[in-house]
C-alpha positions as CSV (number, residue, x, y, z in Angstrom):
1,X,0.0,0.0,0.0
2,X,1.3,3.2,-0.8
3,X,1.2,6.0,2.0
4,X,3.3,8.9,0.8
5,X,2.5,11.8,-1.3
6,X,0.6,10.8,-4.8
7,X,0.3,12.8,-7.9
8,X,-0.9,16.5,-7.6
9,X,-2.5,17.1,-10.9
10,X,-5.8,15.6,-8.6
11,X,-5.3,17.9,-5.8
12,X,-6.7,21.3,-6.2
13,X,-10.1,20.3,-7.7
14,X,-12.2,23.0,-7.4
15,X,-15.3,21.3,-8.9
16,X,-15.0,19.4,-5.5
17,X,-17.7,19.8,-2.9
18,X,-19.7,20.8,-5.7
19,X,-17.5,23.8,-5.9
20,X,-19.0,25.3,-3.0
21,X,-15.2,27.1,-2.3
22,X,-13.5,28.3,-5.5
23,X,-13.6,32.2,-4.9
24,X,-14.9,32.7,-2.2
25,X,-13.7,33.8,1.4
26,X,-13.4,31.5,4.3
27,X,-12.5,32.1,7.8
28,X,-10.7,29.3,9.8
29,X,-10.6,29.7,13.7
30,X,-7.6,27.7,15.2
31,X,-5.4,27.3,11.4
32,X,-2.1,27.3,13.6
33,X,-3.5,24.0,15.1
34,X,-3.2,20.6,13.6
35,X,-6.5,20.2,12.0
36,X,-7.0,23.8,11.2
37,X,-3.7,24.0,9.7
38,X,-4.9,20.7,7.2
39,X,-8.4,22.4,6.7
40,X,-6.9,25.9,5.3
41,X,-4.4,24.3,3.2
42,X,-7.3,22.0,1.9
43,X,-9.2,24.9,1.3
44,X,-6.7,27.1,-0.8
45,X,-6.4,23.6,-3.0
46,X,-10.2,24.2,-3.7
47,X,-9.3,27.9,-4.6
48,X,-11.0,29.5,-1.2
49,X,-9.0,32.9,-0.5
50,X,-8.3,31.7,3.3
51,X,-8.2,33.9,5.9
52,X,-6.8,32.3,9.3
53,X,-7.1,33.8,13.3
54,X,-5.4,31.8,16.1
55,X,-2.5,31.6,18.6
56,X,0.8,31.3,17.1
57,X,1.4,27.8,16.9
58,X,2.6,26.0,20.0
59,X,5.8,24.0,18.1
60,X,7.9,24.5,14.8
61,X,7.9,21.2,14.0
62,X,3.8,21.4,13.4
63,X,2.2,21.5,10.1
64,X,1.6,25.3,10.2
65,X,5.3,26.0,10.2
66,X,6.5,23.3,8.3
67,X,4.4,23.5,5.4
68,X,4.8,27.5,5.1
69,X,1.2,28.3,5.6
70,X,1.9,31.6,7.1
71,X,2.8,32.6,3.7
72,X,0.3,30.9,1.3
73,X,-3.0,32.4,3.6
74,X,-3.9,35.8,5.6
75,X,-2.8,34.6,8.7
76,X,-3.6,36.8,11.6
77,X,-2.6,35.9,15.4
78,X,-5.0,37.1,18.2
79,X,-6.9,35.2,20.8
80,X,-11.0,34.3,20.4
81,X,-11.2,35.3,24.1
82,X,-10.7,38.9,22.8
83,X,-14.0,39.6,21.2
84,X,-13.1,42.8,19.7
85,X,-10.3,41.0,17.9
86,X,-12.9,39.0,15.9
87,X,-15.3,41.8,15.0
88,X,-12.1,43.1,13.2
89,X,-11.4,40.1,11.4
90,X,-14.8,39.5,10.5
91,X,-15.7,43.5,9.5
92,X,-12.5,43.4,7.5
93,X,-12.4,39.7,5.8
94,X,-16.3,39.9,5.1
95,X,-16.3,35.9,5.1
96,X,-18.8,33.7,3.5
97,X,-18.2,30.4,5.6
98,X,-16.6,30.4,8.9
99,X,-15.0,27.5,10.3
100,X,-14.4,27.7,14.1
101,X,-12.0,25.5,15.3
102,X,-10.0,27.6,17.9
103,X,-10.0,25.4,21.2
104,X,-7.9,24.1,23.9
105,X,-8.4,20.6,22.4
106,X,-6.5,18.8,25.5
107,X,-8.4,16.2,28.1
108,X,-5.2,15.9,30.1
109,X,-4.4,20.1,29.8
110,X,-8.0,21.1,30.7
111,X,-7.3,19.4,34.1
112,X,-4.1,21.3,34.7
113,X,-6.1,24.8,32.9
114,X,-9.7,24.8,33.4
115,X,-10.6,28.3,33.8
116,X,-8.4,28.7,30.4
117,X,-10.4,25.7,29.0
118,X,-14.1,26.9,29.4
119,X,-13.2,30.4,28.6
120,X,-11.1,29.6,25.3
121,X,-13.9,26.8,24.3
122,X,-16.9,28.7,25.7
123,X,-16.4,32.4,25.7
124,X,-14.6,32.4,22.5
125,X,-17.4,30.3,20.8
126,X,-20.1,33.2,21.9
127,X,-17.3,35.2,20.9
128,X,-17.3,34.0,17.4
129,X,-20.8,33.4,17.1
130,X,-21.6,37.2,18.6
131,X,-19.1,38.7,15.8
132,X,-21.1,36.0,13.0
133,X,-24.3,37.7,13.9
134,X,-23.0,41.0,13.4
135,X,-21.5,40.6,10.0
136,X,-23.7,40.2,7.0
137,X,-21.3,38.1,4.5
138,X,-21.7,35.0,6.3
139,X,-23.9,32.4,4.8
140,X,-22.5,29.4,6.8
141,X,-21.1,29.1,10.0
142,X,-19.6,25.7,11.5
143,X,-18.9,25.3,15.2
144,X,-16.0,22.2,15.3
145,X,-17.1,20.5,18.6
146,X,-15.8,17.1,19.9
147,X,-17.6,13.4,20.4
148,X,-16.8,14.2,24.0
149,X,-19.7,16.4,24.3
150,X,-21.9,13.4,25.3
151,X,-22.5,12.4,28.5
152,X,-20.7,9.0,28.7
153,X,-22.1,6.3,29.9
154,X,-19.6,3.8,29.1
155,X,-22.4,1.8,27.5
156,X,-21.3,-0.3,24.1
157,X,-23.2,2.0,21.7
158,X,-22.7,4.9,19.5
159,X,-23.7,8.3,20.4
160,X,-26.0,9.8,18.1
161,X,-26.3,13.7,17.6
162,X,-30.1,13.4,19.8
163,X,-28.0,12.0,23.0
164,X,-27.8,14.2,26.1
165,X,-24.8,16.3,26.2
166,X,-22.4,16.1,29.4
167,X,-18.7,15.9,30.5
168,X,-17.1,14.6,34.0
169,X,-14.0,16.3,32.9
170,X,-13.6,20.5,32.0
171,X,-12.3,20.0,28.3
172,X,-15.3,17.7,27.6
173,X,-17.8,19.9,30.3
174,X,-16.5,23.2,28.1
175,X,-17.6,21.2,24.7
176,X,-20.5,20.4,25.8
177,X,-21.3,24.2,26.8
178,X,-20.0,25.2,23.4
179,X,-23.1,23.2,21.8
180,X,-25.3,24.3,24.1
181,X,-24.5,27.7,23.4
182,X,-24.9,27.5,19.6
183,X,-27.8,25.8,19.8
184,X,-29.0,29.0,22.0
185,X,-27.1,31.7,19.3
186,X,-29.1,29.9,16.6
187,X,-32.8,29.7,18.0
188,X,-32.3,33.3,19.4
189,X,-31.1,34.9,16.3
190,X,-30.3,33.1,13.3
191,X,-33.6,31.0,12.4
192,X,-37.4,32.3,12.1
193,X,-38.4,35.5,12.7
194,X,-35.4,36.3,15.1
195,X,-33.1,35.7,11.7
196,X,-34.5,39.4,10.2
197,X,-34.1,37.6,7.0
198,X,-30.6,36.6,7.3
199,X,-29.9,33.3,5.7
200,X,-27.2,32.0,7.9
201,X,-27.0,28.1,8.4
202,X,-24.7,27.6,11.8
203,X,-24.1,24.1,12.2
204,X,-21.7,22.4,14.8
205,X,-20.1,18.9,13.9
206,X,-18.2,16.3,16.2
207,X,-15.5,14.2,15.1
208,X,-14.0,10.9,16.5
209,X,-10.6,10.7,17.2
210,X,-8.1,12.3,14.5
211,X,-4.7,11.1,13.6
212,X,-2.5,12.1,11.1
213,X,0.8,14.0,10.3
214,X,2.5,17.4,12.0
215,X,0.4,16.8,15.3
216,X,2.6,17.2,18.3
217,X,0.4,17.8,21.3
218,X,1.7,16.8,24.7
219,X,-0.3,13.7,25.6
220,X,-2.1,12.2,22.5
221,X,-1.5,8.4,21.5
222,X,0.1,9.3,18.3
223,X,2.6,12.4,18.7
224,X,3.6,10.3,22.2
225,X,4.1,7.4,20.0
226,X,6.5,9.1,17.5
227,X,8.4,10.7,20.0
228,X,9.1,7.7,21.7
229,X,10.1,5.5,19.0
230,X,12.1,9.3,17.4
231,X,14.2,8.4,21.0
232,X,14.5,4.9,20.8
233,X,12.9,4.3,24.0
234,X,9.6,2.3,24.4
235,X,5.7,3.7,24.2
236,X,4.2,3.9,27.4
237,X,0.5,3.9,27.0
238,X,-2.5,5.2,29.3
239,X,-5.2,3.3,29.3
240,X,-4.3,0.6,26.7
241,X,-8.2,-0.7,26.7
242,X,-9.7,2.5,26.0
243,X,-12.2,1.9,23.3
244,X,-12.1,5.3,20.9
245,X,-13.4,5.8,17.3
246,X,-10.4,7.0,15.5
247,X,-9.9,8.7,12.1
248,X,-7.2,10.1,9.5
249,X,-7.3,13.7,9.6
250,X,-8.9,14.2,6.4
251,X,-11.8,11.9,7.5
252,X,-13.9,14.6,9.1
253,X,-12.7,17.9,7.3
254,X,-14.4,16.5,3.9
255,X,-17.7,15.7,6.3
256,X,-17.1,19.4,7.5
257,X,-16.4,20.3,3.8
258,X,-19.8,18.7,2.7
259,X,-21.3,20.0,5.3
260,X,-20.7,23.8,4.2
261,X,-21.4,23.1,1.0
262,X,-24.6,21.5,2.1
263,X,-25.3,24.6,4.1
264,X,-24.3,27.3,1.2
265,X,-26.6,25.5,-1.8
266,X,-29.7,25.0,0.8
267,X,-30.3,28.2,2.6
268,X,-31.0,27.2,6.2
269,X,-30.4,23.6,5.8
270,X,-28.2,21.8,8.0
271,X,-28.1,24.1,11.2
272,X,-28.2,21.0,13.6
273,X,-25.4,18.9,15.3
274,X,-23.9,16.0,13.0
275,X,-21.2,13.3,14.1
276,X,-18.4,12.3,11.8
277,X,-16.8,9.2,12.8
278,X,-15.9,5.7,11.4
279,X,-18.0,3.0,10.3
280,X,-19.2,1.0,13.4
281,X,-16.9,-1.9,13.8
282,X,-13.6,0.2,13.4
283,X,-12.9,1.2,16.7
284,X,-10.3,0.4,18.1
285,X,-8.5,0.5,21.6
286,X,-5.3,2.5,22.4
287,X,-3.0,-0.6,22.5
288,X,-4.0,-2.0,18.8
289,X,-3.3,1.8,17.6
290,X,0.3,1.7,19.3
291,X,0.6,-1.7,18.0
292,X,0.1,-0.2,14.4
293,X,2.0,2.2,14.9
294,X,4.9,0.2,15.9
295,X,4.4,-1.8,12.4
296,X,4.3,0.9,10.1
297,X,7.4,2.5,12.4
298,X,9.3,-0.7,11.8
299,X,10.7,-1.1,14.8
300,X,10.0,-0.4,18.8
301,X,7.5,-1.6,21.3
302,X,5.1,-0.4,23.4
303,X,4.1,-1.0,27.7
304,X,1.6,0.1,29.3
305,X,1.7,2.8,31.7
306,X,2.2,2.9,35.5
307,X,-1.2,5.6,35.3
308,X,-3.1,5.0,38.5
309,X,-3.1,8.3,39.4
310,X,-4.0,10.1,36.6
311,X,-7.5,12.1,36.3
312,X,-10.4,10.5,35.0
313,X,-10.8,9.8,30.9
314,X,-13.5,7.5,29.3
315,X,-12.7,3.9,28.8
316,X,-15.3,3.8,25.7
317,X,-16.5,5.7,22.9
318,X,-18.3,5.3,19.9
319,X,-20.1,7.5,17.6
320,X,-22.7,7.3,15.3
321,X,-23.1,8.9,11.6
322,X,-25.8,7.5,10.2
323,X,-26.7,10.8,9.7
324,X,-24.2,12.6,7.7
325,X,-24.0,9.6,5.4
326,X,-27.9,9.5,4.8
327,X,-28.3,13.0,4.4
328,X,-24.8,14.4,2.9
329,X,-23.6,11.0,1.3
330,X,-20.6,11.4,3.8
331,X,-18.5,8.7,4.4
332,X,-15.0,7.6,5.4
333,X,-12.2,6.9,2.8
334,X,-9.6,4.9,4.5
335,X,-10.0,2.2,6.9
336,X,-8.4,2.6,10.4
337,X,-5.4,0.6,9.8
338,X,-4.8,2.6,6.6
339,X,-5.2,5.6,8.3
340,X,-2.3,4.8,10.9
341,X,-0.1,4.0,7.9
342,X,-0.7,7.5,5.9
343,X,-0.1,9.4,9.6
344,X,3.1,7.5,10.4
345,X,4.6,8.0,6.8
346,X,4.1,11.7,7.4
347,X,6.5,11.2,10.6
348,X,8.2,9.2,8.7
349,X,9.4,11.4,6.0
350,X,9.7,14.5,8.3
351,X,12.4,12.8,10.5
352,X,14.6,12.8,6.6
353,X,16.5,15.5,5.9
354,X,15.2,17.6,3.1
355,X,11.7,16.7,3.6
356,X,8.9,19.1,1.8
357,X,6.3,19.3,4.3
358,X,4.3,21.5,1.9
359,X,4.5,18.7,-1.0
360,X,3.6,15.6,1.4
361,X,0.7,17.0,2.7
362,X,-0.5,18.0,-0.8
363,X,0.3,14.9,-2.2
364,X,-1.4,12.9,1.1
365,X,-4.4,15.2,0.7
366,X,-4.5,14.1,-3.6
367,X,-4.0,10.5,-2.8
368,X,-7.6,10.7,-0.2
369,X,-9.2,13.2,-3.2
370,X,-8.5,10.0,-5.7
371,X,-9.3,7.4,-3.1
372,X,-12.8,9.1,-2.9
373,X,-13.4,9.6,-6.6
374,X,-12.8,6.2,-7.2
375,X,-15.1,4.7,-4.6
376,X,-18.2,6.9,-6.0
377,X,-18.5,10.1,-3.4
378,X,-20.3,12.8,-4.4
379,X,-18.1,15.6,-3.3
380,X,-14.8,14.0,-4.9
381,X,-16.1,15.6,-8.7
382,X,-13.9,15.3,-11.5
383,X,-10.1,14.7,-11.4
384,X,-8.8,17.8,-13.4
385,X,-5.4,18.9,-13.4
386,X,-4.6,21.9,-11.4
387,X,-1.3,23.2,-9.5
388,X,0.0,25.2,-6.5
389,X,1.3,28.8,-6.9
């Protein structure tokens, strides 16, 4: 199977999604950040002008800086806590479609920060949401939430977007807030008569667990993985049995993708909750992702960790689309052990001296493109030939 970059002449199809993107102007929260940083470079492929707001990002050897995206988008570095700073993004960009994924994303870090948490995922999603309503360009408006938002139960079923929201810990508490308050935002102002005509579609979406290359948070499976093995030394994993639904990056950006697309051609439509996640079945604990990481690696090993006094994290979760792929034809690409291949090639090839961050992650992001147009999904299009400037 080949993981590393494919051709680019697929990549920048901007009859993809329907091509909801080509021209216009999108606003990604959080594009110094792992996924956001994927998103707004997936974006300028389908010939968005991207304009980015976030914390500089937390480590040079992330996708962000790696790749160059500070020079191929309007970057702009401020924090979504400061609400004036997003009324002057907003006034100034005049956006179409907003993606808001600015968060403190970290289980483990909103124990050790949880004021920071609730008011970065909280306040700065009224924040957001506050400037959206006050700036008439914006058709569609997605809120990038978290499967941790559900009150867990630990019971062996998938959470669908109906189930009651909740959180024992402050990263998952803060999420759940977050959809609680654009679920308020959106019945108070943005649907009926409170909308004043407005057609603006604010939708919030929650992935499953995302994997792939340039993430190097402190305490996720993967980045702790490659660092270990980068040292030589073995992978000490928390909570080898948890049970978690995980995904290649790309997985959920195309269901956010479709999703905005979905939300531009059909004024109003889609301004509910959806889960993007993989197919029931391919869930898979924390040890059999080390495991496969250790494969594709090609060397190391992994224990598990002496943990007994760390805080509280869910031993299961699972999640439930049945709705995106009913109603956007949204599915998954790449099966799990697939996607642990592609996300330790990326690792892979950026431990090599020379290596073109910017060309991988194109070529990573044409090989899924290809992968979807040849299994049938709608938003893949055409392949046309297309390039980078």
């Amino acid at each position: 199977m080949g993981v590393g970059p494919g051709p680019l002449e697929g990549l920048g199809v901007r009859a993809a999604f329907g091509g909801a993107f080509s021209g216009r102007v999108v606003l990604v929260t959080g594009h110094t950040g792992f996924k956001g940083a994927w998103l707004a470079l997936w974006l300028r492929e389908l010939g968005a002008k991207v304009v980015g707001c976030a914390l500089p990002p937390d480590a040079e050897s992330g996708l962000f800086e790696r790749a160059g995206l500070g020079r191929l988008i309007d970057s702009r570095l401020g924090d979504v806590r400061d609400p004036a700073f997003l009324k002057g993004i907003l006034d100034e960009a005049r956006p179409e479609i907003v993606f808001h994924l600015a968060a403190q994303p970290l289980v483990r870090a909103s124990y050790e920060r949880p004021a920071e948490t609730f008011a970065t995922n909280v306040l700065g999603t009224s924040n957001l949401l506050e400037a959206v309503r006050h700036q008439d360009s914006v058709r569609a408006c997605l809120i990038i939430t978290t499967d941790k938002c559900y009150e867990n139960r630990e019971a062996d079923r998938a959470y669908r977007e109906s189930d009651r929201l909740g959180g024992r810990d402050p990263y998952s508490a803060s999420k759940a807030c977050a959809e609680l308050v654009v679920s308020a935002y959106r019945d108070s102002f943005f649907s009926g008569a409170a909308a004043k005509g407005r057609a603006v579609s604010v939708s919030s979406a929650r992935a499953g667990n995302v994997i792939g290359g340039g993430d190097w948070a402190r305490d996720r499976l993967v980045p702790d993985c490659i660092r270990a093995l980068e040292a030589g030394r073995p992978i000490s994993v928390r909570n080898p049995r948890s049970v978690r639904p995980w995904q290649f990056v790309l997985e959920p950006l195309s269901g956010y993708l479709s999703l905005a697309a979905h939300q531009l051609a059909a004024s109003g439509s889609g301004a509910e909750a959806w889960n993007f996640g993989p197919p029931s079945g391919e869930e898979r604990t924390a040890a059999q992702i080390a495991e496969l990481v250790v494969r594709g690696w090609g060397s190391g090993r992994w224990t598990a960790a002496d943990d007994s006094a760390a805080p509280h994290e869910a031993g299961l979760l699972k999640l439930d689309s049945s709705k995106a792929r009913e109603r956007l034809s949204w599915r998954p690409v790449y099966g799990v052990d697939e996607a642990v291949a592609r996300t330790v090639a990326w690792y892979r090839a950026a431990a090599a001296p020379g290596f073109d961050a910017l060309a991988f992650t194109r070529g990573q992001i044409a090989d899924y493109a290809e992968a979807a147009r040849r299994t049938g999904l709608p938003w893949a299009g055409e392949r046309a030939a297309s390039g980078l400037s």
